[in-house]
C-alpha positions as CSV (number, residue, x, y, z in Angstrom):
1,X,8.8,6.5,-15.3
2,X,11.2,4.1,-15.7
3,X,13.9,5.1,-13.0
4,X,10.7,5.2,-10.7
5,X,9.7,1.9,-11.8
6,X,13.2,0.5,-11.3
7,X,13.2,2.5,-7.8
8,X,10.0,1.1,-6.6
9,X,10.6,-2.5,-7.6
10,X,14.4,-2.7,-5.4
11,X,13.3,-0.7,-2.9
12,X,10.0,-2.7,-1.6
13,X,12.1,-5.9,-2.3
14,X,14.8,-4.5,0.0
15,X,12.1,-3.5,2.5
16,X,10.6,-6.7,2.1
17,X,13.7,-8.3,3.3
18,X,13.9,-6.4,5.9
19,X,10.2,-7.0,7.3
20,X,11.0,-11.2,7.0
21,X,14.0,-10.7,9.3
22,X,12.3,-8.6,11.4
23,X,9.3,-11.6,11.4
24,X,12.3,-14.2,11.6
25,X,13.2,-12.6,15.3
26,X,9.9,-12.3,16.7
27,X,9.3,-15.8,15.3
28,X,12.3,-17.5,17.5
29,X,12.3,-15.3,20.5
30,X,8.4,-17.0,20.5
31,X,9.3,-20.4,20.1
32,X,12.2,-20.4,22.4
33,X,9.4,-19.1,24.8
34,X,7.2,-21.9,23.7
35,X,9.9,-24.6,24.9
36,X,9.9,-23.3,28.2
37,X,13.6,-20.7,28.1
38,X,13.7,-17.4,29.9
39,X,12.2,-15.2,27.3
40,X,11.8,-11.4,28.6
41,X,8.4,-10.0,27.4
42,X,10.4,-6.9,26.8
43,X,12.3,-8.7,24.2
44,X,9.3,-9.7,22.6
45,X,7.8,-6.5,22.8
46,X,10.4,-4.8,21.1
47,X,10.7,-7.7,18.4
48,X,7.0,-7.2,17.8
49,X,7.5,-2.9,17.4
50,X,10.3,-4.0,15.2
51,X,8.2,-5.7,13.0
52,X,5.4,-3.1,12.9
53,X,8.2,0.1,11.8
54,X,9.2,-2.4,9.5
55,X,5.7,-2.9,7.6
56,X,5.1,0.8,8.2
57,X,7.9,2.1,6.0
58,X,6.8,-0.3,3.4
59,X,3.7,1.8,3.5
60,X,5.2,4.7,3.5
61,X,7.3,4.1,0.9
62,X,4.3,2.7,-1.4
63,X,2.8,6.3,-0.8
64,X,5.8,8.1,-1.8
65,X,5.9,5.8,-5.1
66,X,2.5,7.0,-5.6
67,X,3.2,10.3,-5.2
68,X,6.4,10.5,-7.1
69,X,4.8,8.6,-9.9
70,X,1.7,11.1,-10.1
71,X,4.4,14.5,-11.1
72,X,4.9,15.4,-14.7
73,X,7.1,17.8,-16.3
74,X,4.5,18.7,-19.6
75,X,1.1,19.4,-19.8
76,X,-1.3,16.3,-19.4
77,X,-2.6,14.8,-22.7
78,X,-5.1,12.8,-21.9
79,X,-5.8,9.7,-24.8
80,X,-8.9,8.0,-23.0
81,X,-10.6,7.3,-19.7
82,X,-9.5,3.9,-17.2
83,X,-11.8,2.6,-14.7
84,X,-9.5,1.5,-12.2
85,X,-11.2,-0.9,-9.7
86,X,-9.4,-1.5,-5.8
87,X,-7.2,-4.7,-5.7
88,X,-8.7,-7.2,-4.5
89,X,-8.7,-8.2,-0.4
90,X,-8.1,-11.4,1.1
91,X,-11.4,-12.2,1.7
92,X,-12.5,-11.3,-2.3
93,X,-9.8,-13.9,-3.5
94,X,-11.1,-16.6,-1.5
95,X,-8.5,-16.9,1.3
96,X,-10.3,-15.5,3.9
97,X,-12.5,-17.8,5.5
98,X,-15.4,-17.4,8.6
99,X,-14.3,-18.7,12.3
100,X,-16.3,-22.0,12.0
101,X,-14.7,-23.0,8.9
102,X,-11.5,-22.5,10.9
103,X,-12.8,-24.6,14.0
104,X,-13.7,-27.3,11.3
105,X,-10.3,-27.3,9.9
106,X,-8.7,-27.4,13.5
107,X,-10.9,-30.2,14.5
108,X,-10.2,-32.6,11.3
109,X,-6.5,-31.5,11.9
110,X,-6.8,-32.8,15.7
111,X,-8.9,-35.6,14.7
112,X,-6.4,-37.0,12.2
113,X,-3.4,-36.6,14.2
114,X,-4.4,-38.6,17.2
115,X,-5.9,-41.0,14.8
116,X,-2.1,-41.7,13.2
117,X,-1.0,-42.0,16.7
118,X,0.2,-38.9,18.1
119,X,-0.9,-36.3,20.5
120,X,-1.5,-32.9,18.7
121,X,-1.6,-29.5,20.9
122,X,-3.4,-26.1,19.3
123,X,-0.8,-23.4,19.8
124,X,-2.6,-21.2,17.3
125,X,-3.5,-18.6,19.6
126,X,0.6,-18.3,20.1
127,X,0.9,-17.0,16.7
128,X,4.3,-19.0,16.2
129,X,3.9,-20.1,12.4
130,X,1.8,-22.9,13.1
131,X,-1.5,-23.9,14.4
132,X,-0.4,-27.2,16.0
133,X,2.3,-29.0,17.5
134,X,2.1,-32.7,17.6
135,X,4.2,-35.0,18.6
136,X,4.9,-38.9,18.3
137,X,7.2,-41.7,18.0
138,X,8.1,-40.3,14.9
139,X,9.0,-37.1,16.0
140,X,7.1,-33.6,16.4
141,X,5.3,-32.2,13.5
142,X,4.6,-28.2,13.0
143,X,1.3,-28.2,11.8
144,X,-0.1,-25.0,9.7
145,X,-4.2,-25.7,8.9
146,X,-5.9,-23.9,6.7
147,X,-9.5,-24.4,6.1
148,X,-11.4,-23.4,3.0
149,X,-15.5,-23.5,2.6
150,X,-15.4,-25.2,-0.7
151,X,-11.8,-25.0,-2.1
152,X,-9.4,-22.9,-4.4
153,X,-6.1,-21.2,-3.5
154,X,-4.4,-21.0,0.3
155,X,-1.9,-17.6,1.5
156,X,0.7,-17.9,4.3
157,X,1.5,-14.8,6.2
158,X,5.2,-14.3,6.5
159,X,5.5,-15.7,10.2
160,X,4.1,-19.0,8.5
161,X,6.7,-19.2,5.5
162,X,9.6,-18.5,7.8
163,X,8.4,-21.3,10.2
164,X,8.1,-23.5,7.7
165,X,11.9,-22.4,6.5
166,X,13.0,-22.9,9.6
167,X,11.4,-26.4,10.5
168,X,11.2,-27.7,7.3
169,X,11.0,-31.4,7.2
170,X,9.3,-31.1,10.8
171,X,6.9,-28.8,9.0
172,X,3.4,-29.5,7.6
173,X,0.8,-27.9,6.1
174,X,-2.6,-29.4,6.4
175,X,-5.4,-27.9,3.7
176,X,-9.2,-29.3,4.6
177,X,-11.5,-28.5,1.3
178,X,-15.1,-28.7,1.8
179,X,-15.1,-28.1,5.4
180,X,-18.9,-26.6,4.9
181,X,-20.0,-29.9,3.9
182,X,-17.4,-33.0,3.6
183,X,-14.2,-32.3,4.6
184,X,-11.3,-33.5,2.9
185,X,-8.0,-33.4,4.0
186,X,-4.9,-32.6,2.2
187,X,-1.4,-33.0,3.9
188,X,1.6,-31.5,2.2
189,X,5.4,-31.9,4.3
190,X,8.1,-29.2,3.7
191,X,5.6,-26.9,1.5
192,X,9.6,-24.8,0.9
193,X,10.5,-27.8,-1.2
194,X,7.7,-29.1,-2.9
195,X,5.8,-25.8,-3.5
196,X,6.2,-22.4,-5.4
197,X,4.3,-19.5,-4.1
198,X,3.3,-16.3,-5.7
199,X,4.6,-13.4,-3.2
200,X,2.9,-10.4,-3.0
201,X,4.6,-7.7,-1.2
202,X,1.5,-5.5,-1.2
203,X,0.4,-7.3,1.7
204,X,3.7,-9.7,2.0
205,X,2.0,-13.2,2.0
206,X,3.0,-16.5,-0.2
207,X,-0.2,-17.1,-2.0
208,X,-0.4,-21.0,-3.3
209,X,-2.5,-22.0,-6.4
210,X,-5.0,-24.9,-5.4
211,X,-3.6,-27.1,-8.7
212,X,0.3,-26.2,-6.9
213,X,-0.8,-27.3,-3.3
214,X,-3.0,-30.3,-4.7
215,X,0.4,-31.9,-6.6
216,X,2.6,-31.5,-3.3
217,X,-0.3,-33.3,-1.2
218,X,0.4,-36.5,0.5
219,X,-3.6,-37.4,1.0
């Protein structure tokens, strides 16, 4: 059990790995698109199949773990009875959110930024690692919004933590609590410095307690 253990734990991180640099490629070949270079779709066609074989043999390999871990040698010898319950979704933990609460975090986003001066542009549909680019005297900010009905804790999907790698500084991430009733917003710059995710390579996304994120906000 324990060699399995031990086999299971470096071989999803070393799959992991591999999925973030695959996500790291697709990432940049998209934002070098986004600045207007000569980007072949082909190129970002393959990036994007790279990525998916990538997250497939982390399945695959998480259903070989199972199944390895499932074979005995001796005769069962069964000491009590488990009720084990399905991990919980994205949407049961609270980071899942409905399309209008979305909207309403875009639009306080938007609203913000123009009222600090610059002029924000929604690139969310680009799926680059951020929602919005906005730039001003200052500079250009990459702008990652997440939205939550009430409040509680936020997830970024790998292409968002490598973005935010990659920009750093340059990068924000704007959390609006209460956006079903009186939206607050919370802006946090560099989250890689100033926060400390929980990864979870089940589904490989950086999940970020509410107390972390609420410490690292500027607002």
């Amino acid at each position: 059990a324990r060699e399995i253990e031990i086999k299971r734990k470096y071989g999803l991180r070393s799959l992991s790995a591999l999925l973030e640099e695959k996500w790291r490629k697709l990432s940049e070949l998209k934002e070098q698109q986004l600045r207007g270079k000569d980007v072949r779709r082909y190129s970002i066609q393959r990036a994007e199949d790279e990525v998916e074989r990538a997250r497939a043999r982390i399945e695959e390999f998480k259903r070989r773990m199972v199944l390895e871990s499932s074979l005995s040698l001796v005769p069962p010898n069964v000491i009590g009875i488990a009720i084990v319950k399905p991990a919980q979704t994205g949407s049961e933990e609270g980071f899942a959110e409905s399309s209008e609460i979305e909207k309403i975090g875009m639009e306080e986003a938007m609203k913000y930024e123009r009222m600090q001066g610059r002029n924000p542009e929604d690139v969310s549909e680009q799926n680059l690692g951020f929602d919005i680019r906005s730039s001003g005297p200052s500079g250009v900010r990459y702008i990652e919004v997440k939205a939550r009905a009430s409040s509680g804790s936020i997830a970024l999907t790998p292409n968002e933590w490598i973005a935010a790698q990659r920009f750093r500084e340059k990068y924000w991430l704007y959390i609006v609590t209460d956006a079903a009733s009186n939206p607050k917003l919370h802006c946090i710059q560099d989250p890689i410095a100033k926060l400390k995710p929980r990864e979870e390579i089940r589904v490989v996304k950086y999940v970020i307690p509410e107390d972390e994120w609420r410490k690292a906000s500027q607002t």
